[in-house]
MIVEX-16109 format. One record per residue (C-alpha): z, x, y; residue number from 1; residue in one letter. Coordinates in Angstrom, 1 decimal, padded with zeros to 4 digits. Each point is the difference from the previous one (the first is absolute). Layout:
# residues N
<<Z; X; Y>; NUM; "A">
...
END
This chain:
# residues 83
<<-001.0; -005.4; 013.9>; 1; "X">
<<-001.8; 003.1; -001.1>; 2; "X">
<<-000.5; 000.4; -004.2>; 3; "X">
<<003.3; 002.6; -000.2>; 4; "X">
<<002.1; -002.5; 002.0>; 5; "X">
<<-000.9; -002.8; -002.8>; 6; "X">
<<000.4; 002.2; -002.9>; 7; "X">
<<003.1; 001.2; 001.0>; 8; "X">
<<001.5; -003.6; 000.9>; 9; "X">
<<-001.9; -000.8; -003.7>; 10; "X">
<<001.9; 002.9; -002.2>; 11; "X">
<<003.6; -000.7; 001.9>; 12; "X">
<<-000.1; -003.8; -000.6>; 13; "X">
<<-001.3; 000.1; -003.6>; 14; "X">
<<001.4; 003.7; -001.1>; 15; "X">
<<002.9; 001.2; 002.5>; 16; "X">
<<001.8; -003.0; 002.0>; 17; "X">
<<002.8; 001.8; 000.6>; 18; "X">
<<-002.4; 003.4; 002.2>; 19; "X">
<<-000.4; -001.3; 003.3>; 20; "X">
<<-003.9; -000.3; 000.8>; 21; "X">
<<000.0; 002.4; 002.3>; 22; "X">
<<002.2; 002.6; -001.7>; 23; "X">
<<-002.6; 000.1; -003.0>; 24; "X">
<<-001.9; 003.6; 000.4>; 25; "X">
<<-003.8; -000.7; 000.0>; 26; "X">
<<-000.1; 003.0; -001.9>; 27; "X">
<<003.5; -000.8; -002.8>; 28; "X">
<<-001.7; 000.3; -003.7>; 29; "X">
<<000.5; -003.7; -001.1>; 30; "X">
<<-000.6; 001.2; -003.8>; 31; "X">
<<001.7; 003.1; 000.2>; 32; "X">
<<003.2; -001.9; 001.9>; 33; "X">
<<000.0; -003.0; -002.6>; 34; "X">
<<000.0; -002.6; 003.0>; 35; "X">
<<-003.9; -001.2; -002.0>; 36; "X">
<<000.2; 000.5; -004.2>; 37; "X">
<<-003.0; -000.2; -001.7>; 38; "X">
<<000.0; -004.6; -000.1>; 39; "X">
<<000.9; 000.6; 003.9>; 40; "X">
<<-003.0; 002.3; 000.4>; 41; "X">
<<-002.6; -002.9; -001.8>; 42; "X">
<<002.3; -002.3; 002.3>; 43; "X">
<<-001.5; 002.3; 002.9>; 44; "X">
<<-003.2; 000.7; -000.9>; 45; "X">
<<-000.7; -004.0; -000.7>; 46; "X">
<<001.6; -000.5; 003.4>; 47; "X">
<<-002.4; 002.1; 001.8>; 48; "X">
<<-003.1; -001.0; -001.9>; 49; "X">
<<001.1; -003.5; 001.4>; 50; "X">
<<000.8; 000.8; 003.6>; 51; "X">
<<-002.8; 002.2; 000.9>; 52; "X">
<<-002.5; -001.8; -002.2>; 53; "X">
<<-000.8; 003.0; -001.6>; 54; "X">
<<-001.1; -000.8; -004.0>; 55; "X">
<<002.5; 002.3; -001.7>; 56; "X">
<<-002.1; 000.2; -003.3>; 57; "X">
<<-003.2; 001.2; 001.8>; 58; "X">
<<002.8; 002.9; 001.1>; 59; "X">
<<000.3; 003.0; -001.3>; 60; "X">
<<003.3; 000.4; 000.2>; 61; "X">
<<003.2; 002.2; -000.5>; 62; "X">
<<004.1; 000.1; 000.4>; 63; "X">
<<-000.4; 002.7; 002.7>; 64; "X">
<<-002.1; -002.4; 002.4>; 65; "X">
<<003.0; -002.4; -000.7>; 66; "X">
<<003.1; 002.6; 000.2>; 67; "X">
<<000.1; -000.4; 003.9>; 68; "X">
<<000.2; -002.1; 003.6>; 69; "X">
<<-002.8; 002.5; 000.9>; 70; "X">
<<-001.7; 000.3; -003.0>; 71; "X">
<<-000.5; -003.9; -000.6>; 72; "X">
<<-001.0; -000.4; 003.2>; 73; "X">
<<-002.8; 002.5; -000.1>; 74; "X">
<<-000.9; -001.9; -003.5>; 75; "X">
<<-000.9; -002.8; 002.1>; 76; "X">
<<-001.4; 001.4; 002.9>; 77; "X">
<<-002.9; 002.3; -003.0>; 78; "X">
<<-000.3; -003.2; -001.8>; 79; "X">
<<-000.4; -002.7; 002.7>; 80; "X">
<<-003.3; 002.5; 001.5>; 81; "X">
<<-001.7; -000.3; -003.7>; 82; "X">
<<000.4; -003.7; 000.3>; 83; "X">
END
């Protein structure tokens, strides 16, 4: 399952169980939608810091690389090739 698949299963379970999975928009603004509020976005970013092994406080991070699919995913993909 590729990282967009698995954050996108991740933010309808925990943020939007009533979007199917593959209705969600990679691109949809989670933040500027409401689906993630500011506890759902440290939800989120805790979330990926534990599935991609990726030490979130070594991060430095921001809402915009947490405000989409696509945007979360590439997140991961920068992070994970530092580590």
């Amino acid at each position: 399952m590729s990282h967009e698949a698995e954050i996108r299963q991740f933010v309808v379970t925990a943020f939007a169980p009533d979007i199917p999975v593959d209705q969600l928009p990679a691109d949809l603004d989670l933040l500027d939608t409401g689906i993630v509020d500011s506890l759902g976005l440290l939800r989120l970013i805790a979330w990926v810091g534990d599935r991609y092994h990726i030490p979130i406080e070594d991060q430095d991070i921001s809402p915009l690389q947490f405000s989409s699919v696509t945007s979360i995913a590439a997140f991961v993909e920068g992070a994970r090739s530092l580590v």
